[in-house]
N, C-alpha and C positions, 0 to 999 in steps of 0.2 A: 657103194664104194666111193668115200670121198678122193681116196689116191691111193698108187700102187701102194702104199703102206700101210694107209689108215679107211679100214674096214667099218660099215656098219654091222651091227649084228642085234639091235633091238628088235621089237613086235607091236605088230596092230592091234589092238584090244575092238574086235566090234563086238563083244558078249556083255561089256559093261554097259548100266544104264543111267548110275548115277554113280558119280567122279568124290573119292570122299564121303559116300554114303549122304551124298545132298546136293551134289548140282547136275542136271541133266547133259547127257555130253550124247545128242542124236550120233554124233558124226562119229562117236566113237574115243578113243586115246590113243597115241604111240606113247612107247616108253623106248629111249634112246638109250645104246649101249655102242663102243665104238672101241675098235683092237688098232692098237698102235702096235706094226708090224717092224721092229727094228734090231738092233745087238740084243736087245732087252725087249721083251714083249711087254704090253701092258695093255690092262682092257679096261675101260673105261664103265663105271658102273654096271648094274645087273637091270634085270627086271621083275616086276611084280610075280609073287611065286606060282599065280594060276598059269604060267608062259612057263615053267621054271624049264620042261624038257625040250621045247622049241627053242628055247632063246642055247643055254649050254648045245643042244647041234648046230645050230648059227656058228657059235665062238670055235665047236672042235673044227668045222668046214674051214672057218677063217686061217686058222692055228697050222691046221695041216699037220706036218709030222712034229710039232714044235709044243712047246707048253709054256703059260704065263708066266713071267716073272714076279708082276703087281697084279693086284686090282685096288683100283684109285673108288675109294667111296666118298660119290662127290655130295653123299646128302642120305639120309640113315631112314627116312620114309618109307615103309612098308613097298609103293608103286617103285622105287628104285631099288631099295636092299633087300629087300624077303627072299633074292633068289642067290645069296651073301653063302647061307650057308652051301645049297645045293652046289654052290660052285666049289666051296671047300670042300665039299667030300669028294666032288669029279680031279682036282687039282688042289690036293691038301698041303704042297709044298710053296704055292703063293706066297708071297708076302700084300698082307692089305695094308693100303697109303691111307690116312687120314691125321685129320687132328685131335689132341687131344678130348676132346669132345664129342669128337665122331665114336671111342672109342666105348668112350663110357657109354652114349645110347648107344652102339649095337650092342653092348652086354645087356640091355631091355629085354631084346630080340634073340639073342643066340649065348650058347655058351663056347666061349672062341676056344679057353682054354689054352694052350701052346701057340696058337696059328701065331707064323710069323707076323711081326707088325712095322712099321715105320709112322714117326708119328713127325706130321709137316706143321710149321707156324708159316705166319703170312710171310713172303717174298722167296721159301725154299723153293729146290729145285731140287729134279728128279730126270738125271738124264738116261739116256737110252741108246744112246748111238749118236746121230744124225739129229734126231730128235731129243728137245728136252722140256720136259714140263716145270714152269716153273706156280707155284699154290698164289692165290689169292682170294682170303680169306672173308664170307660172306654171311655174318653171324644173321639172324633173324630176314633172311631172305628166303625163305619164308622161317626155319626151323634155326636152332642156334647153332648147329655145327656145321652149318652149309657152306661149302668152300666150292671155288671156281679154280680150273686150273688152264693156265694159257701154255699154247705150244709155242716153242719159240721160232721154229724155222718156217712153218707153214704158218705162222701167225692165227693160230685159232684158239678163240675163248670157248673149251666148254663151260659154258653160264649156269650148269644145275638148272634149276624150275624156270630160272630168269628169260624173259624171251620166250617163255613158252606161249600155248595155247592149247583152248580146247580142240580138238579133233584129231584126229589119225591122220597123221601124214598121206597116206596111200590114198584119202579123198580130199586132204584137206592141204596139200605139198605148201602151200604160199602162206607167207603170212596174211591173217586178218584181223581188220581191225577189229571186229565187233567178237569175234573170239576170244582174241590177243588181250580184251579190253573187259571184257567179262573175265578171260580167268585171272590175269593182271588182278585187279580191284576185290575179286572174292579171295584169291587165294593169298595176296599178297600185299593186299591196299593199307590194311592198319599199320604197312610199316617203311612208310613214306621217307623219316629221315637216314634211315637204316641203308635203304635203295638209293639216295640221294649220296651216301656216304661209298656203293661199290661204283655209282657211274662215275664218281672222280680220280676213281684208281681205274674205270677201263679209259676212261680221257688218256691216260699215259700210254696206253698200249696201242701200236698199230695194227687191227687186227681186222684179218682177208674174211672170216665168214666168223659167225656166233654157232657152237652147238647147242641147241636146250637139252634140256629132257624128255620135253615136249614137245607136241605141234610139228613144226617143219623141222626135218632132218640137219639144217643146214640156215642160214639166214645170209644173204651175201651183198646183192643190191638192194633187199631191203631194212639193213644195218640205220641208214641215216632216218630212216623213218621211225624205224622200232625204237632208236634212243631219241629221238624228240619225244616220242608218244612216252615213254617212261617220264622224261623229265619234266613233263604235265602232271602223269597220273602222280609220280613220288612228290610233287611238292603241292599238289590237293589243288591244283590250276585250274579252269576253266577250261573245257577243249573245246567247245562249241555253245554258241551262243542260241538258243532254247529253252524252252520250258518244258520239266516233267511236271503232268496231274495224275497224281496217284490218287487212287479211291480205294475205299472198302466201307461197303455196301449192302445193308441190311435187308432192303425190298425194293431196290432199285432206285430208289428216289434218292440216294446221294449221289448215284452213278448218271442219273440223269443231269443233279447238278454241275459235275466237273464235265461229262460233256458238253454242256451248254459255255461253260467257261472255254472248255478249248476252243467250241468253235469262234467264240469271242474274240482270246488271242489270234486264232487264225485270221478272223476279218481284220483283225487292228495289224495285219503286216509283223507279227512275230516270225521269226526263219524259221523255226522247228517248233511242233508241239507235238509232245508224245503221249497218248493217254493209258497207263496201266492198272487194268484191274486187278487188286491185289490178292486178289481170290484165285485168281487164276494164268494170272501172270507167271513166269519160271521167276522168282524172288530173285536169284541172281543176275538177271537180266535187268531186275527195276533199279535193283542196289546202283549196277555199273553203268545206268541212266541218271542215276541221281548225281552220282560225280562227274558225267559229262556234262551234263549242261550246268548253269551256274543259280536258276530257279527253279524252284520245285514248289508246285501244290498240294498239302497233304489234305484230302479230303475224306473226314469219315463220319461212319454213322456211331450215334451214342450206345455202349452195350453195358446193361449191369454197370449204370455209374460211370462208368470210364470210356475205355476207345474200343470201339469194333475190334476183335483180335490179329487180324490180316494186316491191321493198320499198325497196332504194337508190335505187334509182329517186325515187321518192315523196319521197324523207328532201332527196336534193338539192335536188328543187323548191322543198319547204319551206324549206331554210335562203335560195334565193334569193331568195325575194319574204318574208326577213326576221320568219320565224315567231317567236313570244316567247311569254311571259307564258303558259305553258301547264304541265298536268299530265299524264303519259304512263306508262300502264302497258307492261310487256312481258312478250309472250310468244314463246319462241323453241321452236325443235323440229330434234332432229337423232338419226339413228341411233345411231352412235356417240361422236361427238362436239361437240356442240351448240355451235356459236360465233355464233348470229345476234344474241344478244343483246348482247353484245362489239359487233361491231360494230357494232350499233345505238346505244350507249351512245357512242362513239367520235362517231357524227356527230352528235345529239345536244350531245354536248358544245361543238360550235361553234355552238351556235344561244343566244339571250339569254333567260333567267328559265325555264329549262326545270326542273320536277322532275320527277324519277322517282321512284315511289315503289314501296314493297316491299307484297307481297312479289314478286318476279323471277318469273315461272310458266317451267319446263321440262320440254319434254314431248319421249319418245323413240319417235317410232315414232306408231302410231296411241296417240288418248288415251284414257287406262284411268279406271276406277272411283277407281282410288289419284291421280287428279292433280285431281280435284274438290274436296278441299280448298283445296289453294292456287289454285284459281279464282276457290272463293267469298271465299277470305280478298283474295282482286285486285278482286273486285268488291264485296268492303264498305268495300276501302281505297279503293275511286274515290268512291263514294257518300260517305263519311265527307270525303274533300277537301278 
């Protein structure tokens, strides 16, 4: 219960293993759902549909002897809407809030048919009593029809996915960063000036706590912290000064390499060095290292011509969730004829303010005594950056 009025009534998901069929979530998910108890009832999105009869007892407990008036769809995602329709058949006389956009993708998903609708543009309002919602509109945060809607008397932004995080409330209640900052950056990194464009419209609101959809129930003293940390991640900023060495590694001898180079940065007084092996690393965790520090080592072995797979692998991610404003050393490694670095440089070159810098390290085979110079001269040119 946020207040006598406004009810939680979302679920813990600990049956899920992978968030989106690809990021590992140990801790789990919550999916937030919250009943604004006033003249006018309104409940604030659904949940994913495998909750569909747990989450509707929630809402009839909350309701009591009463029935909704709305349901506000703050974002049309299967994890928030799938359980859209179940509600319409428990209370088929709702009216569902959205925007024009919201309305068309839930026809993806359901046939609405008759259900009442109300359809909001940015700055409407939706009052209820005492309480009044008024929309603001949050295209490509993450999806195009994502709208946020602020309460005006208790001052609360429900933010949709924004402000979220990986884990389940019920183990994970506070924000964190390294959650917050992973699912941030995978879920919603490609779309940095998008995010840069809704934190200037929540600058105008004074607002007591953030609801997500995710993560923490609630966000309240840690508010100043989560909008710094966004106005990092949304404008591709540097958050800590570090170096990532990623590798991927054919027989160990390029993993040998990038070790040797971290422990190098480490002697030479570098503040952070992260080493991730790309084989085995959670991907989503190396991605949302590659945007926190502001150098990155890509180091791989030569396969079939090109780059070890783990390593293209890696390079695509990054160009889609819009990687930039970064420095990147390379190390390549090939028997006879070493081309991972080529390709590397090749995709690289489609990504925005990248440099590379020299010197280039190539290594043949396992690494010798003779290639520790041009190591240390890669790790004074990171340091030196």
């Amino acid at each position: 219960m946020l207040s006598e009025n406004i009810r939680w009534v979302g679920v813990h998901d600990h049956e899920i293993d992978l968030f989106e069929g690809q990021y590992e979530v140990p801790s789990g998910m919550s999916y937030h759902s919250w009943v604004i108890l006033d003249e006018q009832v309104c409940v604030m999105d659904t949940v994913d549909r495998r909750f569909s009869g747990e989450y509707l007892g929630k809402v009839a407990d909350a309701l009591g002897d009463r029935t909704p008036d709305y349901l506000v769809v703050s974002h049309v995602e299967p994890d928030h809407a799938s359980s859209v329709q179940a509600f319409l058949d428990r209370w088929p006389d709702v009216t569902l809030v959205g925007n024009a956009k919201t309305f068309q993708m839930l026809e993806n998903y359901f046939v609405l048919g008759e259900t009442k609708r109300r359809v909001v543009k940015e700055g409407d309002t939706l009052p209820l009593g005492s309480h009044t919602l008024r929309f603001v509109l949050a295209p490509m945060v993450h999806w195009p029809e994502v709208m946020m809607s602020y309460e005006e008397s208790e001052k609360l932004l429900f933010s949709a996915d924004a402000f979220g995080q990986f884990g389940a409330a019920d183990v994970m209640p506070a924000w964190d960063d390294d959650e917050a900052r992973r699912y941030y950056l995978n879920i919603v990194g490609k779309y940095g000036p998008q995010v840069q464009g809704v934190l200037k419209k929540a600058a105008g609101l004074a607002i007591d706590a953030i609801l997500p959809l995710h993560g923490p129930q609630t966000l309240t003293d840690a508010i100043p912290h989560a909008l710094e940390k966004y106005q990092i991640w949304a404008s591709y900023a540097v958050e800590d000064e570090g170096v990532l060495v990623a590798y991927a590694s054919l027989h160990g001898n390029t993993a040998a390499a990038a070790e040797k180079l971290a422990d190098l940065l480490d002697q030479k007084g570098c503040p952070d060095v992260v080493l991730a092996d790309l084989a085995r690393v959670d991907m989503a965790e190396a991605l949302a290292c590659a945007f926190r520090y502001g150098k990155v080592v890509l180091c791989a072995s030569t396969y079939n011509a090109g780059i070890m797979p783990f390593m293209e692998d890696f390079l695509h991610h990054l160009k889609a969730k819009n990687w930039q404003k970064r420095t990147v050393g390379l190390v390549e490694n090939g028997s006879w004829a070493p081309m991972a670095a080529k390709g590397m440089r090749e995709l690289l070159g489609g990504m925005k303010e990248i440099t590379v810098i020299e010197p280039q390290v190539t290594i043949k085979g396992a690494p010798k005594t003779s290639d520790l110079p041009a190591l240390e001269a890669l790790a004074e040119s990171l340091l030196q950056a």
